[in-house]
C-alpha positions in Angstrom: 96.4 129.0 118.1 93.1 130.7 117.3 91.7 129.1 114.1 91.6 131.1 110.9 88.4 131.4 108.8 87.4 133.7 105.6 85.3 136.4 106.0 82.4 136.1 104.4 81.0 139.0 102.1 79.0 141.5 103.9 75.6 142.3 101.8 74.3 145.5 102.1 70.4 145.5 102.7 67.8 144.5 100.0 65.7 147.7 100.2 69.3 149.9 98.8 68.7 148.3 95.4 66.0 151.0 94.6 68.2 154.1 96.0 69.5 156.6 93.2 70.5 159.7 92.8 71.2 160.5 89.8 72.9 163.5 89.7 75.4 162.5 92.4 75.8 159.1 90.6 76.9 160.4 87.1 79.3 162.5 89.1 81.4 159.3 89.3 82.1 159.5 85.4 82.7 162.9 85.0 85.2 162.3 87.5 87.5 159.8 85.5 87.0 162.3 82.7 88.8 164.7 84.5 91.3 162.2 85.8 91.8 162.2 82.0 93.0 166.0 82.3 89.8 167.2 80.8 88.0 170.3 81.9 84.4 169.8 82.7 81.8 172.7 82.2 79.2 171.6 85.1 75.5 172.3 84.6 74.4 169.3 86.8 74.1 170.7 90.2 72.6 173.1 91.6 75.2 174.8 93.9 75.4 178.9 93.1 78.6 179.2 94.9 80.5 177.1 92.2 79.5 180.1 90.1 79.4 184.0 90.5 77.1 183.7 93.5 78.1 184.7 97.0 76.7 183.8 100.4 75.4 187.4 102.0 78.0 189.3 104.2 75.2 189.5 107.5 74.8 185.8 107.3 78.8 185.3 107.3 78.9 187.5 110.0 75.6 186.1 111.9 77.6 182.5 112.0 81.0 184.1 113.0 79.5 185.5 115.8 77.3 182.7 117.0 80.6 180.4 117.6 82.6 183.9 119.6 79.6 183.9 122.0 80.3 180.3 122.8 76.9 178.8 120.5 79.3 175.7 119.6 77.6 173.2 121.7 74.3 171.0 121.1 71.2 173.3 119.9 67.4 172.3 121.3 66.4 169.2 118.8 63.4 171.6 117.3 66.1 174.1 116.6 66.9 177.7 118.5 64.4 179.9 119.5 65.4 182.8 117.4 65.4 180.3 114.3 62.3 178.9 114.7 60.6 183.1 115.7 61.7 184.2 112.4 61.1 180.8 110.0 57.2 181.5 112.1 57.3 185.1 111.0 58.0 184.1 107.4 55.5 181.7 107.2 52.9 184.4 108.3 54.2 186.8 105.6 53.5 184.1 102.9 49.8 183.4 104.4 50.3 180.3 106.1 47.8 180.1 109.7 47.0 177.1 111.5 50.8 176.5 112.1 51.3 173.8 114.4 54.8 173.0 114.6 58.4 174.3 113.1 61.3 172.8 113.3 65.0 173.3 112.0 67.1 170.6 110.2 69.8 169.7 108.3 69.0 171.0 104.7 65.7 170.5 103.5 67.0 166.8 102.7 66.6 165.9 106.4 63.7 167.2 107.1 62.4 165.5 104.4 63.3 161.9 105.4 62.6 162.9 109.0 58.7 163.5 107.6 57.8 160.7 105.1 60.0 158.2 107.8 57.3 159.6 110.6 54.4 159.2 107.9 54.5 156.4 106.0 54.9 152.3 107.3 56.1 149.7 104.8 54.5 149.6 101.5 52.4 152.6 102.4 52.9 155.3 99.5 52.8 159.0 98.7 52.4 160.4 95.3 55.6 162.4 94.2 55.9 163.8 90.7 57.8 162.6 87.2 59.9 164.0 86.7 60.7 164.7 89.8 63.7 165.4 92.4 65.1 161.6 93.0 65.7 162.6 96.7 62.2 161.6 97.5 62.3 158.5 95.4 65.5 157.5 97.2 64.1 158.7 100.4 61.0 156.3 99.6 62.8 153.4 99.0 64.7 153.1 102.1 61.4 152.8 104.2 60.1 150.4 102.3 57.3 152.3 100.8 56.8 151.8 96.7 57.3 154.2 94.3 53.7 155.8 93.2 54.2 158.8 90.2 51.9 160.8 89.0 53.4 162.8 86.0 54.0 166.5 85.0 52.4 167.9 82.2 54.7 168.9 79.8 52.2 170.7 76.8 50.4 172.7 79.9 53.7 174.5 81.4 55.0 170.8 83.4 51.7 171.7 85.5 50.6 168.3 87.3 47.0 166.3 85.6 44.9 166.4 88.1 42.4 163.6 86.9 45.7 161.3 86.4 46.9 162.4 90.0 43.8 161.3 91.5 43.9 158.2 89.6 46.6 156.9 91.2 45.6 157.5 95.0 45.3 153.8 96.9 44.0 153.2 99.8 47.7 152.7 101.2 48.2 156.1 99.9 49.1 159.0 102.8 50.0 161.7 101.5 51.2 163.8 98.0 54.6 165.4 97.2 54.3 169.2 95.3 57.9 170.4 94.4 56.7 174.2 93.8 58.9 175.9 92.0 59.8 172.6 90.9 62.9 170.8 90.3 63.9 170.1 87.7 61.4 171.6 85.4 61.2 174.9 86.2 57.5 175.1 87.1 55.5 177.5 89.1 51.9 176.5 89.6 48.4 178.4 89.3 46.7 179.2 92.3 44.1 177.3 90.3 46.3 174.1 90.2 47.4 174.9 93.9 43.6 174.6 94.9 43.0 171.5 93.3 45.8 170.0 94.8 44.5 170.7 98.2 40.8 170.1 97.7 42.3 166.7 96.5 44.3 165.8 99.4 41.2 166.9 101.2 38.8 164.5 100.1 41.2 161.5 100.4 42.6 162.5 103.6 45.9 163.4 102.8 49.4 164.7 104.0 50.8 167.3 101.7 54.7 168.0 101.7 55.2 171.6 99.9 58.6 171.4 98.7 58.9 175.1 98.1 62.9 176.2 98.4 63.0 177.6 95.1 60.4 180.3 96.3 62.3 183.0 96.3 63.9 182.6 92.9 60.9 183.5 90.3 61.9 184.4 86.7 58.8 185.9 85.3 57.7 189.7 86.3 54.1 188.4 85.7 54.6 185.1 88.0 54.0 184.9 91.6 54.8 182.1 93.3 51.8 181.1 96.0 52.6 178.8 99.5 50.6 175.6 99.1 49.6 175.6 102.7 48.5 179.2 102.8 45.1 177.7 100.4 44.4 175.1 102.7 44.6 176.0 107.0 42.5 172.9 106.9 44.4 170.6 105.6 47.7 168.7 106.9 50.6 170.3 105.1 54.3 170.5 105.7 55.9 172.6 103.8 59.9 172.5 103.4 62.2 175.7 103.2 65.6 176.6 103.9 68.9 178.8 103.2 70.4 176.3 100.5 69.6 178.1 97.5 67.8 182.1 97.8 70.1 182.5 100.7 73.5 180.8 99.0 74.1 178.6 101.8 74.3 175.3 100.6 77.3 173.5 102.6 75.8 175.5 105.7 72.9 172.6 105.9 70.1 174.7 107.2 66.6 173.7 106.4 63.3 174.0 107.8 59.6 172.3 107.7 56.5 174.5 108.6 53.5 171.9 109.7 49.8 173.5 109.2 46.7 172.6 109.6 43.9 171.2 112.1 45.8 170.9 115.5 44.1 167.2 116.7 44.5 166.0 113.5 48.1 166.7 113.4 48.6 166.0 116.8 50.1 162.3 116.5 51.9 162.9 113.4 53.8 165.6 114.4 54.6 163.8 118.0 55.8 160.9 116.2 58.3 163.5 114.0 59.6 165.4 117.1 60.5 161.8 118.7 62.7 161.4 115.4 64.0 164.9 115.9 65.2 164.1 119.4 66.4 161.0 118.5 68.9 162.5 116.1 70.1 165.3 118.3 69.9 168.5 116.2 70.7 170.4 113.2 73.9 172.3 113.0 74.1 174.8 115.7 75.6 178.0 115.1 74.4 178.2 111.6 70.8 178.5 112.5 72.1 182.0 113.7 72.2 183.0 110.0 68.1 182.2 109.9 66.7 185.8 111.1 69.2 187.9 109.6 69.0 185.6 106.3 65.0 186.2 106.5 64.3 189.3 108.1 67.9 191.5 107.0 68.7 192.8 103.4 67.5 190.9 100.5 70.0 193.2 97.9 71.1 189.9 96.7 67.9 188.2 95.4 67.1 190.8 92.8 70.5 190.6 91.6 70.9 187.2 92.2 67.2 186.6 89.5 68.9 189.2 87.4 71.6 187.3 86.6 69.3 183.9 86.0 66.7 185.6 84.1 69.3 186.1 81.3 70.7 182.7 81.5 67.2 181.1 81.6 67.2 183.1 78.5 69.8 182.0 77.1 68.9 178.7 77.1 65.5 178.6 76.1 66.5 180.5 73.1 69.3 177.6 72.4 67.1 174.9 72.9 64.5 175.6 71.1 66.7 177.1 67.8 69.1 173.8 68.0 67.4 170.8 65.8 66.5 167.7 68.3 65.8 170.0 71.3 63.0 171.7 72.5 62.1 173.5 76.0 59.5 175.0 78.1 61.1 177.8 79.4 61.1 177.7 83.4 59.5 180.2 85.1 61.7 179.7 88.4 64.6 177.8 89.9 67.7 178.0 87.9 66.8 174.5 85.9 65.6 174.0 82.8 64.6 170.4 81.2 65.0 170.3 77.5 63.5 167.3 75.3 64.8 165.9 73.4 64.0 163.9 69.6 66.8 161.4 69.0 67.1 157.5 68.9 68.5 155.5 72.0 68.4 156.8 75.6 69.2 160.0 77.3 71.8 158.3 79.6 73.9 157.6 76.2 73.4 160.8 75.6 74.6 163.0 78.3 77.4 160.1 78.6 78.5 160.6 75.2 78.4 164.6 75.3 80.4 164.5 78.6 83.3 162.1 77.0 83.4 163.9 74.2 82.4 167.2 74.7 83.3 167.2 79.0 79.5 169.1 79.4 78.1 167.1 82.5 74.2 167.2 82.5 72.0 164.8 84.1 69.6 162.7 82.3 65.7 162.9 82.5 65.5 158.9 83.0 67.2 160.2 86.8 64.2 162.0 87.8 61.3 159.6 86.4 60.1 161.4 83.5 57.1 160.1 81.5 58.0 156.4 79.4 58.5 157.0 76.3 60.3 160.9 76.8 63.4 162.0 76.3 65.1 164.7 78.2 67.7 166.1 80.2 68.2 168.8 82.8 70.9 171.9 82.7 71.6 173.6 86.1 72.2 177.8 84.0 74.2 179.1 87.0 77.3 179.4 84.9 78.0 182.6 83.7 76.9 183.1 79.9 80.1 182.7 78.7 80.3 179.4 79.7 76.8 178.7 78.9 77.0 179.6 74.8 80.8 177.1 75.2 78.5 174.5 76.7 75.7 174.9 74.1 77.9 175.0 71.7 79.4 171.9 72.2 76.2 169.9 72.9 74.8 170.9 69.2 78.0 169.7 67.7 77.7 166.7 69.3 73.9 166.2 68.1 75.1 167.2 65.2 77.6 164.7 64.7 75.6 161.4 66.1 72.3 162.2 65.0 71.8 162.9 61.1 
């Protein structure tokens, strides 16, 4: 007889402990309050089609006819040519020369580990911003490489401090992180900002990763949102795009990154992320059909589309900052805003306490590193306005009721 013995527990590895993500995470106890037989009203994540948003007809159709003409199989690991034509087009359209490589992934997500995991050895860092969007942070943790924040001004428009960014560049420092239109404040930058960033990362010799999928979705008549790498053909920049959110294709998993600057430079860098990219195959196949009509068909859909947010963003600025304990800078882009907020305790007992008793899920600002000592908490204002003035209405009895 074979002998017997216990299994012994499996541990998962020590560099987990550091991954969150916030917004997926509270998910878990929203979810026993619906197992309760409570109806949640969701402004935690940003997905337009839980809403009134639809992905366009021509992509649909783009995709449907990609898998009849047989495009089911493996696509090249860069992505397919007709992709990666149109993604170079748009990139020229928003000033961006010196491009050295593009490449298609699987939502912006990918792309992004793909590029810090190419960049950065163990406890090597990159500055990413507080708050910030915890994808990088968890991203960051998993290689090893230590968290290193600079912060977001919140009395100059959530703009970053230039003189504090700066501070906090190491010598085991590679590269900087600009969410632009930013998640989850709502922030577009000045050009002025824009140019600082870059003469920065140019005097320290850095990589900058333009997070810019929000570009699109501008709020303000008298706002223009500006591509990062377009300032800077001399400096290393990828910048990160994709269908998810102006093009309503979240679940399709489509993403891009557009690497710029001085070819030699580049050269070793971008070698090291292609051998990554073949390593992992490729990104979804026949979706990447949707990428030229998505850029280069109708747009129809984004004016309405900003339409539609402009009077939600509206909506809740004008809550916010009438309802006693809140206040907000009103985001210029995105469909996010991030209200303080002026109450004893913590944010996570807050947003816990207003979804078990009033079944409103937001996310805390403690999930995307915001500033010690702050207070605040992001709403996602896809919902229709209906649901909306429900949600704020329940959120300023709640305030009402635990803090006198």
């Amino acid at each position: 007889m074979p002998m017997t013995t216990q299994a012994r527990e499996i541990l998962a590895a020590l560099r987990l402990e550091n991954v969150r993500y916030a917004i997926r995470d509270l998910a878990v106890l929203a979810d026993e309050v619906a197992k309760r037989g409570k109806k949640i009203l969701p402004l935690n994540i940003g997905d337009p089609l839980k809403f009134d948003f639809a992905t366009p007809p021509h992509m649909i159709e783009a995709v449907h006819k990609a898998m009849r003409d047989g495009h089911n199989g493996y696509a090249p690991s860069l992505g397919i040519d007709e992709g990666i034509k149109a993604i170079a087009a748009e990139a020229e359209r928003a000033g961006i020369s010196n491009v050295q490589s593009i490449f298609i992934t699987a939502g912006v997500s990918e792309g992004v580990e793909l590029c810090l995991s190419s960049l950065c050895n163990s406890g090597e860092n990159v500055l990413t911003p507080a708050p910030e969007y915890p994808l990088y942070s968890a991203v960051l943790a998993k290689i090893e490489s230590p968290v290193n924040a600079y912060y977001l001004d919140e009395d100059n428009h959530w703009e970053p401090d230039l003189d504090e960014m700066a501070s906090k560049i190491t010598a085991k420092t590679r590269g900087i992180v600009v969410i632009n239109p930013n998640n989850p404040t709502g922030a577009v930058y000045s050009r002025h900002k824009l140019e600082q960033i870059c003469e920065l990362a140019r005097r320290h010799n850095l990589v900058i990763f333009a997070d810019e999928i929000y570009d699109k979705l501008i709020l303000d008549d008298d706002v223009q949102h500006i591509s990062l790498a377009s300032l800077a053909p001399d400096v290393p920049v990828v910048t990160f795009s994709g269908l998810s959110k102006p093009y309503l294709a979240p679940g399709w998993r489509v993403g891009w990154a557009i690497c710029s600057g001085p070819k030699e430079a580049l050269k070793p860098y971008i070698e090291g992320v292609h051998k990554l990219l073949r390593a992992r195959l490729c990104s979804n196949g026949p979706m990447q059909y949707a990428i030229k009509p998505a850029l280069e068909g109708p747009q129809d859909h984004l004016q309405a589309m900003n339409g539609k947010l402009r009077r939600r963003r509206d909506l809740t600025v004008q809550w916010a900052n009438s309802t006693p304990r809140v206040s907000c800078v009103s985001p210029k882009g995105t469909f996010y805003a991030f209200p303080k907020l002026d109450i004893p305790g913590d944010d996570l007992d807050f947003v816990k306490g207003v979804l078990t008793e009033k079944q409103v899920l937001v996310v805390h600002g403690s999930g995307f590193g915001q500033k010690s000592g702050t207070k605040h908490f992001r709403i996602v204002f896809l919902p229709d306005e209906q649901t909306l003035t429900k949600a704020y209405a329940a959120m300023a009895d709640y305030l009402r009721e635990h803090y006198k």
